[in-house]
N, CA, C and O atoms as a Maestro MAE file, in Angstrom:
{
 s_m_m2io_version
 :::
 2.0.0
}

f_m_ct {
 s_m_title
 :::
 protein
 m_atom[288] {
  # First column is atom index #
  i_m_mmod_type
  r_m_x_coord
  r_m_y_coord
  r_m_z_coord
  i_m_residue_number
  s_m_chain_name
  s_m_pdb_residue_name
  s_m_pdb_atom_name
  i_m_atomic_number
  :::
  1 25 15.655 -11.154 -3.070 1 A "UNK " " N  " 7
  2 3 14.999 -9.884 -2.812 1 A "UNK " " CA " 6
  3 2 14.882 -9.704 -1.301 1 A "UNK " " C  " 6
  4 15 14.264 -10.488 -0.582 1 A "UNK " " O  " 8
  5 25 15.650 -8.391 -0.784 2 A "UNK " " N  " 7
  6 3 15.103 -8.400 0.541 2 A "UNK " " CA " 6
  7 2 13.551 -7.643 1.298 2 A "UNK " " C  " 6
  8 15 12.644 -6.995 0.778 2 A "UNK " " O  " 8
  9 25 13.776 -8.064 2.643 3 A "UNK " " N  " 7
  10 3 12.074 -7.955 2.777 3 A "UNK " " CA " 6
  11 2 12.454 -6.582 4.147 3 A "UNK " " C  " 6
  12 15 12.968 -6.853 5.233 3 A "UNK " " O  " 8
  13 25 12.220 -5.783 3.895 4 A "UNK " " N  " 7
  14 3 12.106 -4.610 4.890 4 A "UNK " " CA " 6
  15 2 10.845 -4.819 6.292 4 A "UNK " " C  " 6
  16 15 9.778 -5.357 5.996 4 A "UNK " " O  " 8
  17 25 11.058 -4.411 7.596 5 A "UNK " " N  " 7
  18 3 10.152 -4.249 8.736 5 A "UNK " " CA " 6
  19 2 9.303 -2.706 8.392 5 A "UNK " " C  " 6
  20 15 10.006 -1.698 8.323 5 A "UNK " " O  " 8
  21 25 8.393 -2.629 8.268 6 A "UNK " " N  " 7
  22 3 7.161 -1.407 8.022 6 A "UNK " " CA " 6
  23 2 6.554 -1.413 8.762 6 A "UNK " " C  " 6
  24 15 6.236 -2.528 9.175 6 A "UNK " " O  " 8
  25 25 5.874 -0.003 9.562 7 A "UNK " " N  " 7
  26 3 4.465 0.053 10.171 7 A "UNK " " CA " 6
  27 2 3.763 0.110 9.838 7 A "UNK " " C  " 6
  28 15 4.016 0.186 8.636 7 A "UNK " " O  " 8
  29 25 2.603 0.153 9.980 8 A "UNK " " N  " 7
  30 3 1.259 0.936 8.901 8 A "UNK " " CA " 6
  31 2 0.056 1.140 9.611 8 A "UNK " " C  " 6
  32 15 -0.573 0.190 10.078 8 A "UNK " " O  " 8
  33 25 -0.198 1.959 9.691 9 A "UNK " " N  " 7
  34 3 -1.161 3.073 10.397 9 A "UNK " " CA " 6
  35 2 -2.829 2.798 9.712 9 A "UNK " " C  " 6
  36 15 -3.234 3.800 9.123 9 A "UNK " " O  " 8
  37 25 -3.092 2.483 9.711 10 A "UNK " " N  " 7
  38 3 -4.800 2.141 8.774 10 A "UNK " " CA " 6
  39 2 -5.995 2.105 9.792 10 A "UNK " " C  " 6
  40 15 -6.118 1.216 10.635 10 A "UNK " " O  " 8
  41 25 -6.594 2.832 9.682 11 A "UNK " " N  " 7
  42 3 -8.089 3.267 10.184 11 A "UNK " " CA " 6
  43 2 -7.793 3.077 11.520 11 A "UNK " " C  " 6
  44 15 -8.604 2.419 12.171 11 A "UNK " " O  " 8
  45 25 -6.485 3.651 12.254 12 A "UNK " " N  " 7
  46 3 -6.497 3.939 13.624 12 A "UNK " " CA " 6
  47 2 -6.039 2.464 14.268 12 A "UNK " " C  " 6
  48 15 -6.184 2.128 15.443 12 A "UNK " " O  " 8
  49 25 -5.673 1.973 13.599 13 A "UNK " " N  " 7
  50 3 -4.684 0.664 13.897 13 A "UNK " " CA " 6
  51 2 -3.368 0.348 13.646 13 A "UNK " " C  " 6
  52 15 -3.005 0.218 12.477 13 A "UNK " " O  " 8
  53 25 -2.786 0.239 14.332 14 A "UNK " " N  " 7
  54 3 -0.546 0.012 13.815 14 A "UNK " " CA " 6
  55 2 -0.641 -1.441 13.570 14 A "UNK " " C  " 6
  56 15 -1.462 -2.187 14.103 14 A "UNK " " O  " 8
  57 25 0.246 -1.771 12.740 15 A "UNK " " N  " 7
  58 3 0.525 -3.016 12.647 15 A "UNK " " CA " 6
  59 2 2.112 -3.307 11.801 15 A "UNK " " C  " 6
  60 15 2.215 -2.790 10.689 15 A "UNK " " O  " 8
  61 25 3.047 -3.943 12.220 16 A "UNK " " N  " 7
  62 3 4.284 -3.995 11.377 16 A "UNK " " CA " 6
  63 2 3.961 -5.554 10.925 16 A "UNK " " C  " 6
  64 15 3.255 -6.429 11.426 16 A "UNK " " O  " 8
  65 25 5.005 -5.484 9.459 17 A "UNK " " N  " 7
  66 3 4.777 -6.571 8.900 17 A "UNK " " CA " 6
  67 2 6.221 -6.554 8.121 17 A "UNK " " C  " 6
  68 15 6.905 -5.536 8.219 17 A "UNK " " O  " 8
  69 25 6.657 -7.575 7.412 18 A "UNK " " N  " 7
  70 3 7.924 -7.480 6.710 18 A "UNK " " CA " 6
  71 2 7.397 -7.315 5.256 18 A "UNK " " C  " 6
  72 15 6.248 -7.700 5.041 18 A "UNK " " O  " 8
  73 25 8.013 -6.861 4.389 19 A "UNK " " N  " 7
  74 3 7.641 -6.548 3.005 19 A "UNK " " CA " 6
  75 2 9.134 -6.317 2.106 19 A "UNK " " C  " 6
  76 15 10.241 -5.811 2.287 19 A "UNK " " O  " 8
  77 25 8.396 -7.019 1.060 20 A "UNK " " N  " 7
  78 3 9.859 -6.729 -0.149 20 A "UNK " " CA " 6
  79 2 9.682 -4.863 -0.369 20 A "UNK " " C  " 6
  80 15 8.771 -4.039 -0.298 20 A "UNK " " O  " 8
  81 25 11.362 -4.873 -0.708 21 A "UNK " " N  " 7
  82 3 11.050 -3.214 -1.267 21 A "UNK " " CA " 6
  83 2 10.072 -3.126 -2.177 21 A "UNK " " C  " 6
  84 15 9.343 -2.140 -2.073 21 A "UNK " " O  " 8
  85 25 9.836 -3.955 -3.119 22 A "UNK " " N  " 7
  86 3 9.172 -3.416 -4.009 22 A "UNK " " CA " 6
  87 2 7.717 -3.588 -4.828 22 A "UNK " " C  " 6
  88 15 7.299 -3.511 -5.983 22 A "UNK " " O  " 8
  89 25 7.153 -3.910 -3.302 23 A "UNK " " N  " 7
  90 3 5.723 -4.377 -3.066 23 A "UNK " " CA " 6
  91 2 4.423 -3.410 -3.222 23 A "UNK " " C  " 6
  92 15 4.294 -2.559 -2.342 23 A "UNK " " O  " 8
  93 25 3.703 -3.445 -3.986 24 A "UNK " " N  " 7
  94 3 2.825 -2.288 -4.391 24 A "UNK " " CA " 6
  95 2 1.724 -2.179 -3.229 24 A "UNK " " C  " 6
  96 15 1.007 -3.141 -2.952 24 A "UNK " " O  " 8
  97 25 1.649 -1.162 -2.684 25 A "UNK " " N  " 7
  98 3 0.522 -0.675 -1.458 25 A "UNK " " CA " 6
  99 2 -0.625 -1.752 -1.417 25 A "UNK " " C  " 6
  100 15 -0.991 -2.385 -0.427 25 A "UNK " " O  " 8
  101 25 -1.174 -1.834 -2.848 26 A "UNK " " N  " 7
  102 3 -2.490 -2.173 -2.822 26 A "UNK " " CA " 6
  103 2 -2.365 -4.243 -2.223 26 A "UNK " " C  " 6
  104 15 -3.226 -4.871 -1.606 26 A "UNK " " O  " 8
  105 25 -1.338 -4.625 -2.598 27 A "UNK " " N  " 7
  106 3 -0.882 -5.803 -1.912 27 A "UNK " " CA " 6
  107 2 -0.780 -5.650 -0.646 27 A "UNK " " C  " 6
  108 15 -1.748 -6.305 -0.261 27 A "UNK " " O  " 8
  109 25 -0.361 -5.305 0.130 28 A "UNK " " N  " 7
  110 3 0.090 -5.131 1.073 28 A "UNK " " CA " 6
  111 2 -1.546 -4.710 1.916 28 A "UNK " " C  " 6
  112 15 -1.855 -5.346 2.924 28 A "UNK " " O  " 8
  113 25 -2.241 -3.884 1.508 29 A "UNK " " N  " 7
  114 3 -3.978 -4.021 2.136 29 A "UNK " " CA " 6
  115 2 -4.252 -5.034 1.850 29 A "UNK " " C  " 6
  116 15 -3.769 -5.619 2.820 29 A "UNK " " O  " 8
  117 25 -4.614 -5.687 1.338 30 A "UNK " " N  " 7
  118 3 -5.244 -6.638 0.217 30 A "UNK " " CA " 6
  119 2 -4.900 -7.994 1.085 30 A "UNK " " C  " 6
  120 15 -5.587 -8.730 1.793 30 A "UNK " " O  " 8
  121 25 -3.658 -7.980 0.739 31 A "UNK " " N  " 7
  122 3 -2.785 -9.397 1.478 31 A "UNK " " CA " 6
  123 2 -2.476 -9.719 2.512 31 A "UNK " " C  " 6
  124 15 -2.784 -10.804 3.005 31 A "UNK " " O  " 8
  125 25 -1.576 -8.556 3.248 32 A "UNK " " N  " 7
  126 3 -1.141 -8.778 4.419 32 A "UNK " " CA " 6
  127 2 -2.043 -7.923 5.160 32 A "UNK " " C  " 6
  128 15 -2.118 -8.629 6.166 32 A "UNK " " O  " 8
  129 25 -2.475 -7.344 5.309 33 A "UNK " " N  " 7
  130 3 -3.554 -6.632 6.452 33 A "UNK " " CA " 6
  131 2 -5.147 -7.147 6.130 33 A "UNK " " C  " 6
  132 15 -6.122 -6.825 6.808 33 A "UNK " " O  " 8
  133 25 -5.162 -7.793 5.246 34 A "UNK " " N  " 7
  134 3 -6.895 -8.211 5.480 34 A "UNK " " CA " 6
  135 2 -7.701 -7.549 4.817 34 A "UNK " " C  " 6
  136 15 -8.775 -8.123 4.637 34 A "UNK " " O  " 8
  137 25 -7.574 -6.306 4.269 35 A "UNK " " N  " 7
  138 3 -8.719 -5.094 3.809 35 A "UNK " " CA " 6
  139 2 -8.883 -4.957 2.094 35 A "UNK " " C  " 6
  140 15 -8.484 -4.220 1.193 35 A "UNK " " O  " 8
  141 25 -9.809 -6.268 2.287 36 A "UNK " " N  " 7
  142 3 -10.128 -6.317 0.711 36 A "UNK " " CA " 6
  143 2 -11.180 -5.309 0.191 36 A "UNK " " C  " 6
  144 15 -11.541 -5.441 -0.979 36 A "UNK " " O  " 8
  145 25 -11.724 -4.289 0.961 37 A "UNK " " N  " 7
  146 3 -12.496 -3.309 0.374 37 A "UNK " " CA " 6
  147 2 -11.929 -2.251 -0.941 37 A "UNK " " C  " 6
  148 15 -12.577 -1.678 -1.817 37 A "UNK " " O  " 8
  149 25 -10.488 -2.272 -0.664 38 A "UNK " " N  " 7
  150 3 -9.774 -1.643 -1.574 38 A "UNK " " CA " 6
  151 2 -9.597 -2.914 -2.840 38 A "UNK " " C  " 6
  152 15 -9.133 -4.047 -2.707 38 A "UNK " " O  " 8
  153 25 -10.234 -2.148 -4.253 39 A "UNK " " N  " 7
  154 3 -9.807 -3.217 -5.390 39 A "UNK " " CA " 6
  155 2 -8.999 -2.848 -6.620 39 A "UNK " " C  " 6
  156 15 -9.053 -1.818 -7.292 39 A "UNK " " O  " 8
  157 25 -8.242 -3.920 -6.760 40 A "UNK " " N  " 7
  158 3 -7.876 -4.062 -7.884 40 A "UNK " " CA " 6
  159 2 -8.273 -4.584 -9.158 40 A "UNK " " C  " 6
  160 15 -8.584 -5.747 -9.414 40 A "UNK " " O  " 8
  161 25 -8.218 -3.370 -10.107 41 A "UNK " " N  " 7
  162 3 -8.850 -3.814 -11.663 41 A "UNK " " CA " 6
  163 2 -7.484 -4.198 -12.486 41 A "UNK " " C  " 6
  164 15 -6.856 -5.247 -12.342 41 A "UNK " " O  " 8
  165 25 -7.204 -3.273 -13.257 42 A "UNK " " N  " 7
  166 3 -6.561 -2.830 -14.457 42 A "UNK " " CA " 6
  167 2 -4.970 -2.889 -13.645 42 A "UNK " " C  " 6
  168 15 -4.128 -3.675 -14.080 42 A "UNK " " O  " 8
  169 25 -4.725 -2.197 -12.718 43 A "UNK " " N  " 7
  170 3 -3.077 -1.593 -12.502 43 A "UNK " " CA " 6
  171 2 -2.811 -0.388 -12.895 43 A "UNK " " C  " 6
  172 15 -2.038 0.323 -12.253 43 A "UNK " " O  " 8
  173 25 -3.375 -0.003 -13.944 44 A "UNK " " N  " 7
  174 3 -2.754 1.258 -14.602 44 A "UNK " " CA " 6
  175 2 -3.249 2.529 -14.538 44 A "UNK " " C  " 6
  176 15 -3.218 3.252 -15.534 44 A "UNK " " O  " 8
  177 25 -3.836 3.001 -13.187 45 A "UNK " " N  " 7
  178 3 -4.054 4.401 -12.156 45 A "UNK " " CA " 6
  179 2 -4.794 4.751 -13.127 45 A "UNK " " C  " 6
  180 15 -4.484 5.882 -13.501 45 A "UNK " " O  " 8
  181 25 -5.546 4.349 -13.653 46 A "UNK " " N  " 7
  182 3 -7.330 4.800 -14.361 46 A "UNK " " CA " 6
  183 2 -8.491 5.017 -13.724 46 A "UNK " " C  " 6
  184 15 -9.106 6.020 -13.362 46 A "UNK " " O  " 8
  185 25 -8.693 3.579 -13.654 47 A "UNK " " N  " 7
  186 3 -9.769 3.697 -12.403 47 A "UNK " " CA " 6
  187 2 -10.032 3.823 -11.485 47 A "UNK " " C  " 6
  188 15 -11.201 3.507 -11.263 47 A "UNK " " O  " 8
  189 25 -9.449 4.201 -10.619 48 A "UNK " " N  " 7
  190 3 -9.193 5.044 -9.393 48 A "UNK " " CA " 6
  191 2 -10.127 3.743 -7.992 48 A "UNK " " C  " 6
  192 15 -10.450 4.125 -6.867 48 A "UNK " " O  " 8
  193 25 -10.349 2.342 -8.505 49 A "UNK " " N  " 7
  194 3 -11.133 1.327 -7.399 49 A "UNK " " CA " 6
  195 2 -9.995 1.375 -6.363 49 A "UNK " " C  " 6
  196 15 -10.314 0.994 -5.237 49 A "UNK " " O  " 8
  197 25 -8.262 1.922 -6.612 50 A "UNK " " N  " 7
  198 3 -7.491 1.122 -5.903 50 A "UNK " " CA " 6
  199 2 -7.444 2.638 -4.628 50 A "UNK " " C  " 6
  200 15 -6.751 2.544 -3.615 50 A "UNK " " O  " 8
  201 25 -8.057 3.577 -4.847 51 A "UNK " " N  " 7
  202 3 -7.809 5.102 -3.872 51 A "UNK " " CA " 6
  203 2 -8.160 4.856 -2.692 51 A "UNK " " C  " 6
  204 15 -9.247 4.484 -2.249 51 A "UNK " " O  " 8
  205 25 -6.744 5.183 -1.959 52 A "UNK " " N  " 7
  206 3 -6.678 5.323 -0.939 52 A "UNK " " CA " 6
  207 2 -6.322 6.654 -0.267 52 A "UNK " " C  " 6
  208 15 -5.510 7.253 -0.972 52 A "UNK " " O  " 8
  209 25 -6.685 7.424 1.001 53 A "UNK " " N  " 7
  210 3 -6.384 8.367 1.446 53 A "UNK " " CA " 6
  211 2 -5.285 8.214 2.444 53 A "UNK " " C  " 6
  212 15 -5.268 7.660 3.543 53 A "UNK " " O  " 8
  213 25 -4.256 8.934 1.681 54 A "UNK " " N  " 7
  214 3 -2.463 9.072 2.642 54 A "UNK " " CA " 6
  215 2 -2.295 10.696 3.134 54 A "UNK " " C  " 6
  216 15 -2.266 11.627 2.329 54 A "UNK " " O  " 8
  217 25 -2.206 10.835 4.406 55 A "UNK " " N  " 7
  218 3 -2.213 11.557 4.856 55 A "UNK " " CA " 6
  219 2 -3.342 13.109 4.121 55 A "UNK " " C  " 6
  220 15 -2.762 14.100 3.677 55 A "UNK " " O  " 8
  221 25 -4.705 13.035 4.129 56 A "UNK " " N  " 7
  222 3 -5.533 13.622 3.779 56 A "UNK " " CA " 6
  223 2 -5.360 13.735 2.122 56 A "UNK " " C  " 6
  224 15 -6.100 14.569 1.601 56 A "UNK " " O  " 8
  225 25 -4.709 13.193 1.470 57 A "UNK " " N  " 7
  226 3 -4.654 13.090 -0.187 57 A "UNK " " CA " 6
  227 2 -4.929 11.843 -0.850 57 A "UNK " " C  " 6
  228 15 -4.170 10.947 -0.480 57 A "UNK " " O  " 8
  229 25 -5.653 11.555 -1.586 58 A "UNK " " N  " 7
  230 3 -6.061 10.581 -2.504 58 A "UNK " " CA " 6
  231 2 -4.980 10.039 -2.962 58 A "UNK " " C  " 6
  232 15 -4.139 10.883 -3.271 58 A "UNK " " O  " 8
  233 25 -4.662 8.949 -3.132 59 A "UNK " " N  " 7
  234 3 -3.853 8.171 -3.456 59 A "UNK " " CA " 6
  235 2 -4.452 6.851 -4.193 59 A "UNK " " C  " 6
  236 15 -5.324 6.096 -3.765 59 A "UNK " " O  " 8
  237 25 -3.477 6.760 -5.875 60 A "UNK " " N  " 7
  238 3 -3.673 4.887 -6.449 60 A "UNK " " CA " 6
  239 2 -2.757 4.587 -5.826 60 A "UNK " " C  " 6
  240 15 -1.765 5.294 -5.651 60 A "UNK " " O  " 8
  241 25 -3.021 2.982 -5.188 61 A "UNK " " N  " 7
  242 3 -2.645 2.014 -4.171 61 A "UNK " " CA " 6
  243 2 -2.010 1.009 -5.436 61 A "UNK " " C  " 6
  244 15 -1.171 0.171 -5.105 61 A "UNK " " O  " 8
  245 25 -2.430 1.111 -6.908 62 A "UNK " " N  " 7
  246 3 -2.368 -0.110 -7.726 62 A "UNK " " CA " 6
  247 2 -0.580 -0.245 -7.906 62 A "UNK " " C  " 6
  248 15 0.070 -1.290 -7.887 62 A "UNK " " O  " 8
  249 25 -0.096 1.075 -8.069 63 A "UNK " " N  " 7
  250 3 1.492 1.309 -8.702 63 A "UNK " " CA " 6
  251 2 2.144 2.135 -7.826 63 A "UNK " " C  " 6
  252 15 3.148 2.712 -8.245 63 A "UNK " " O  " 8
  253 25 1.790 2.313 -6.708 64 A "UNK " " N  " 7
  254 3 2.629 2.945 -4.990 64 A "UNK " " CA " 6
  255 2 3.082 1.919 -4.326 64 A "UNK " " C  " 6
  256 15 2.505 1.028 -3.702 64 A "UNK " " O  " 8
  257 25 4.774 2.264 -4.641 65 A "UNK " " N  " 7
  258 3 5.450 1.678 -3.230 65 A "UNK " " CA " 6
  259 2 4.526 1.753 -2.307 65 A "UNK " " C  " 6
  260 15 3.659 2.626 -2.269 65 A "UNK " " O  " 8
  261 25 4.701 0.586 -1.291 66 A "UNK " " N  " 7
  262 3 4.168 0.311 0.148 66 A "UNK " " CA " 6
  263 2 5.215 0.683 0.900 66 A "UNK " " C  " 6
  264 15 4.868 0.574 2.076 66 A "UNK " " O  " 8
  265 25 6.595 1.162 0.800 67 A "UNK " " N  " 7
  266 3 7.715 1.261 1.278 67 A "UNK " " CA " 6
  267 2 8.264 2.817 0.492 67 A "UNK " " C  " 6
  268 15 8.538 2.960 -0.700 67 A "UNK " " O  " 8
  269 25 8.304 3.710 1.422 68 A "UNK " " N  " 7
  270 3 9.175 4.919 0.834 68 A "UNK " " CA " 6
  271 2 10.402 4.869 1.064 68 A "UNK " " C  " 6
  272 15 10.953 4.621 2.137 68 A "UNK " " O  " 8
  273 25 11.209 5.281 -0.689 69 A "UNK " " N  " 7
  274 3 12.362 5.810 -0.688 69 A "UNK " " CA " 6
  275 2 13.209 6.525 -0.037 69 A "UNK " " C  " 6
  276 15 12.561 7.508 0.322 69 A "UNK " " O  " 8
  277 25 14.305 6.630 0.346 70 A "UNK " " N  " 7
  278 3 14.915 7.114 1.085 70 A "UNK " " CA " 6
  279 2 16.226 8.216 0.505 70 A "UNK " " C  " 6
  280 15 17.438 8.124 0.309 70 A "UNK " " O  " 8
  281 25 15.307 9.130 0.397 71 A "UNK " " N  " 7
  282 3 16.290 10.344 -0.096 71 A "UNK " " CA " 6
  283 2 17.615 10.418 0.071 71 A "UNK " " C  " 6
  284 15 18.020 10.410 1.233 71 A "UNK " " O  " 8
  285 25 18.611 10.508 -1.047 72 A "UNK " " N  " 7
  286 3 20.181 10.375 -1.002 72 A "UNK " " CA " 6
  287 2 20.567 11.969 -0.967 72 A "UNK " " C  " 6
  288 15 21.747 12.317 -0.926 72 A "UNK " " O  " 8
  :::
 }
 m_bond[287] {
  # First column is bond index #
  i_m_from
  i_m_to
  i_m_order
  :::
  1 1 2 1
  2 2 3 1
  3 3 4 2
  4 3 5 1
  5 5 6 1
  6 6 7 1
  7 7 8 2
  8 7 9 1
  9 9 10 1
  10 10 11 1
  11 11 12 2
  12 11 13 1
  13 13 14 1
  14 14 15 1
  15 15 16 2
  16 15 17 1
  17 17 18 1
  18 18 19 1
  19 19 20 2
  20 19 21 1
  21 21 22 1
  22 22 23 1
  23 23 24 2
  24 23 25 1
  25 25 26 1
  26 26 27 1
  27 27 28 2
  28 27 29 1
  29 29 30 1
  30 30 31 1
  31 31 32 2
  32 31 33 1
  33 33 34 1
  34 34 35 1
  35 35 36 2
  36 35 37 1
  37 37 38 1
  38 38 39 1
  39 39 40 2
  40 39 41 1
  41 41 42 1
  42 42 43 1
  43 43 44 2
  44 43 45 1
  45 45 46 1
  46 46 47 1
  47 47 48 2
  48 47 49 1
  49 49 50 1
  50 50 51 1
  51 51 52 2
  52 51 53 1
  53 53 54 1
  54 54 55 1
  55 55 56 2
  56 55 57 1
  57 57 58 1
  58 58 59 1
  59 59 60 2
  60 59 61 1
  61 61 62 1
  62 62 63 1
  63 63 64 2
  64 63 65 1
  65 65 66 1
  66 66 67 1
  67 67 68 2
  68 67 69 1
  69 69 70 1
  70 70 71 1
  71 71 72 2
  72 71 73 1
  73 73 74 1
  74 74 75 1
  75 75 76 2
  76 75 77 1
  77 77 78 1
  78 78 79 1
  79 79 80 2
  80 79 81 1
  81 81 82 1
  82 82 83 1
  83 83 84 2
  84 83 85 1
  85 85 86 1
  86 86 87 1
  87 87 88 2
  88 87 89 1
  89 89 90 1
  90 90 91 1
  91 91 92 2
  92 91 93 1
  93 93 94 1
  94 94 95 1
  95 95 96 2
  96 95 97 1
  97 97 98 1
  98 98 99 1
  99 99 100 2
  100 99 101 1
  101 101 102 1
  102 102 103 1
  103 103 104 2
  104 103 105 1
  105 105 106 1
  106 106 107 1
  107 107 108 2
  108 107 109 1
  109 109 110 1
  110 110 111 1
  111 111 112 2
  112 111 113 1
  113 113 114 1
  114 114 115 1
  115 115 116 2
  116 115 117 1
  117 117 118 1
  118 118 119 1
  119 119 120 2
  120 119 121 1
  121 121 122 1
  122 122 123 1
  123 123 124 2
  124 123 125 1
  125 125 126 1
  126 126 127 1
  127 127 128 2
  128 127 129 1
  129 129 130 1
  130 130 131 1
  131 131 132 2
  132 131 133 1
  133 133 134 1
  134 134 135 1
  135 135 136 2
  136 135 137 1
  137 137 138 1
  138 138 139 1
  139 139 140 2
  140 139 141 1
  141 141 142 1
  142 142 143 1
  143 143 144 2
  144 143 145 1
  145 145 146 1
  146 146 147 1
  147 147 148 2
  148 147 149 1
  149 149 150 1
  150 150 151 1
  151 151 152 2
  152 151 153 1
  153 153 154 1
  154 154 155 1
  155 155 156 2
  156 155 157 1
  157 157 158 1
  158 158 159 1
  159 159 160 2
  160 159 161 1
  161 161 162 1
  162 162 163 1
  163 163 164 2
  164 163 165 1
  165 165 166 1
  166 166 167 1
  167 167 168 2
  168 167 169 1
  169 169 170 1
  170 170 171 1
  171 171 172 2
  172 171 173 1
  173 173 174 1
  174 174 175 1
  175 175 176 2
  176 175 177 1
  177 177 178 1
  178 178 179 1
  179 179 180 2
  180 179 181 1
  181 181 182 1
  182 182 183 1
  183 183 184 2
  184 183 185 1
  185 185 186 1
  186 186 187 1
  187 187 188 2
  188 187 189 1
  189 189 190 1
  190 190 191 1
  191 191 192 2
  192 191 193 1
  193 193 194 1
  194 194 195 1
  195 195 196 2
  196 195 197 1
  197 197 198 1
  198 198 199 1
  199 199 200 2
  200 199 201 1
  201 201 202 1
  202 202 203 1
  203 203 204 2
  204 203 205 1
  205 205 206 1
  206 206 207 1
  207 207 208 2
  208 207 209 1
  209 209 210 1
  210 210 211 1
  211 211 212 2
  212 211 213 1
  213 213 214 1
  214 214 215 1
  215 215 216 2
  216 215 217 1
  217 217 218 1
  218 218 219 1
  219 219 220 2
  220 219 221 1
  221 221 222 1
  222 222 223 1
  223 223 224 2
  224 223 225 1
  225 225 226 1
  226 226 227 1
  227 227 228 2
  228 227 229 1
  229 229 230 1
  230 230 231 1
  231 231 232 2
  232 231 233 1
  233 233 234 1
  234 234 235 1
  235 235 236 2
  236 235 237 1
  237 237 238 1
  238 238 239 1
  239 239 240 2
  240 239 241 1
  241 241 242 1
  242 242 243 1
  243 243 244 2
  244 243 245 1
  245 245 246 1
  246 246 247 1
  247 247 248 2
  248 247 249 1
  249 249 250 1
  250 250 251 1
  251 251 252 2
  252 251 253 1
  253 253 254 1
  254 254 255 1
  255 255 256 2
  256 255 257 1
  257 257 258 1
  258 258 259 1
  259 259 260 2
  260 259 261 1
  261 261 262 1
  262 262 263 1
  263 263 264 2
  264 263 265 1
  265 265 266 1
  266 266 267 1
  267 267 268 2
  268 267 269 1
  269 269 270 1
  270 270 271 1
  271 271 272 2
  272 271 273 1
  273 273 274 1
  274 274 275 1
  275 275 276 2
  276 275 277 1
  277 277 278 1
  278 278 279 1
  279 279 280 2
  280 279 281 1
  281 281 282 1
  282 282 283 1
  283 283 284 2
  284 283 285 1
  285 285 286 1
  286 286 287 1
  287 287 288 2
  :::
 }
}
């Protein structure tokens, strides 16, 4: 599996990190950036513990690429 270079922008901080394509957001807070305030229950965009705000919209972190697709 390869591991892609990402930035990530979070509460006014950049930080790049390497990540598999197909690494779910909420890992990627959680794990590699430190910010366990965001939680994981279930996985399955119910309970809304995993919401995060992406560009002024609510977002589940549980089943979101951490890595966007690249339009063909």
């Amino acid at each position: 599996m390869s591991k892609v270079e990402c930035e990530f922008n979070i509460n006014g901080l950049s930080k790049k990190i390497n990540i598999h394509n197909d690494k779910p957001l909420i890992y990627v807070i959680r794990d590699d950036l430190g910010l366990t305030s965001t939680k994981l229950k279930k996985g399955l965009e119910q309970c809304g513990s995993c919401a995060v705000i992406i560009n002024d919209e609510k977002k589940l972190s549980c089943n979101l690429l951490a890595i966007k697709k690249k339009k063909k």
